[in-house]
N, C-alpha and C positions, 0 to 999 in steps of 0.2 A: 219867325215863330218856329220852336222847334217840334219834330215831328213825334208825338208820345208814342211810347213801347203799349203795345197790347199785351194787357195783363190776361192770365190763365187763371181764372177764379181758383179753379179744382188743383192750383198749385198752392196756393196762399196759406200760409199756417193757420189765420185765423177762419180759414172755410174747410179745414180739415180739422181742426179742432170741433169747429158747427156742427158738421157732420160725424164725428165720435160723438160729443154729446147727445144729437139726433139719435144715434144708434142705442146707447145708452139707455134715454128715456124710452124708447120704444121696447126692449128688452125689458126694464122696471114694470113698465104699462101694462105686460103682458099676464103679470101677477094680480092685478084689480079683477077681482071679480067682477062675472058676467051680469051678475043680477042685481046689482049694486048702481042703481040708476044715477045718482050725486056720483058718485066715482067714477062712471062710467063719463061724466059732462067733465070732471076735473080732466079724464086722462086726453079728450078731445081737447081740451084748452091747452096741455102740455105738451102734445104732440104736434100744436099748431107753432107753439110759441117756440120750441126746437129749433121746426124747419125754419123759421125764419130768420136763424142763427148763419145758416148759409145762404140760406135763399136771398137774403138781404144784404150779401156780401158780393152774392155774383151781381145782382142788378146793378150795386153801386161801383162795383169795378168796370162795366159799360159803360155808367154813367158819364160822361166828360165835367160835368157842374158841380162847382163845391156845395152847391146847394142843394144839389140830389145827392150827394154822397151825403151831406150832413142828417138828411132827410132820412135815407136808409138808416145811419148810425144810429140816429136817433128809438125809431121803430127797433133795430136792433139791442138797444141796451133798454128800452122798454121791457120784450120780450126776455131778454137776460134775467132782470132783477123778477119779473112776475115769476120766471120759472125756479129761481132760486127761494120764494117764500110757498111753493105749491105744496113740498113735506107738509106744511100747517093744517093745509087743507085736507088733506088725503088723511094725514092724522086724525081731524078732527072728524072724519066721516067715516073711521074702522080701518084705513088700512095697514094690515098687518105685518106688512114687510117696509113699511116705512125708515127701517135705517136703512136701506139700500140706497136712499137718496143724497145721503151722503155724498158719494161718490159723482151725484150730479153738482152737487154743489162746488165739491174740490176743482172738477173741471171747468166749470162755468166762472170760478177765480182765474185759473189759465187761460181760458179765453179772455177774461177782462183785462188781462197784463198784454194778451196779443190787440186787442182792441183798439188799448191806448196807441200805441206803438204804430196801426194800421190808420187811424182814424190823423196821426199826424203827420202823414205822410200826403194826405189829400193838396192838392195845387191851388193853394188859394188865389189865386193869380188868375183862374180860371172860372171867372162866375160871373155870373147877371145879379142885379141887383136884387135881392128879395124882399120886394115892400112891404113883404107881413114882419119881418123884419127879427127871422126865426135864424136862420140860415146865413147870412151874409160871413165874411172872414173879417179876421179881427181889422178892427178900422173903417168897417166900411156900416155904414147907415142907410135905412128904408128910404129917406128920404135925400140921400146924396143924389145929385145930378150925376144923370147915364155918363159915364166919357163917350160913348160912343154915338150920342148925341149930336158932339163936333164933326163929326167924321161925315166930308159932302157924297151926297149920293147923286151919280152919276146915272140919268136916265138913259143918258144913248148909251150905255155900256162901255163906256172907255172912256 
């Protein structure tokens, strides 16, 4: 078994892209008026859905399981695509600097091309089975028998 490299989340192109976008939206956000209660709930739903651009990227680079990394991926292009149709919202409720979000959108493209690129890099090789049968790598099924099943366990420790 060979020994994996410790990755440096706050290196990864796609958790510094997260974190531009992050910055981004929160500079946009800051133009939503105060007393604007609907805009004020959209900019909390975009601010969340940002951080989760990186924040989902360091968890799943601890992760060791293809099935947690798919997990975060997932959560993460969740949050991607909601914050890429938010303009709609924010439009649709007065805000008046709405093409500034343009500019979230062009990035949150370049994130999805580092995405792709990050998300195939995961070790399929490295998973438990996942019965809900959401997560597994290709080839492998909810209901395939563990391999690790075969494998005798030694009570007296050796």
């Amino acid at each position: 078994m060979k020994e994996e490299e410790f990755i440096v989340p706050k290196e990864l192109p796609i958790y510094k892209k997260g974190k531009e976008i992050f910055d981004v939206v929160h500079q946009i956000t800051k133009l939503i008026p105060e007393d604007n209660e609907m805009l004020q709930s959209i900019k909390g739903q975009m601010i969340a859905d940002a951080a989760l651009l990186s924040v989902k990227v360091a968890g799943a680079s601890s992760a060791g399981l293809y099935d947690l990394k798919m997990e975060a991926a997932a959560i993460i292009r969740k949050a991607a695509r909601d914050l890429m149709v938010q303009n709609h919202s924010l439009e649709m409720f007065g805000f008046k600097e709405v093409h500034y979000f343009q500019i979230v959108r062009d990035l949150i493209e370049e994130y999805r091309l580092l995405f792709i690129d990050w998300v195939a890099g995961f070790d399929q090789w490295d998973y438990i089975i996942d019965r809900w049968g959401l997560f597994n790598p290709p080839g492998v099924g909810p209901f395939d028998k563990d391999p690790d099943e075969d494998i005798p366990y030694d009570e007296g420790g050796g």
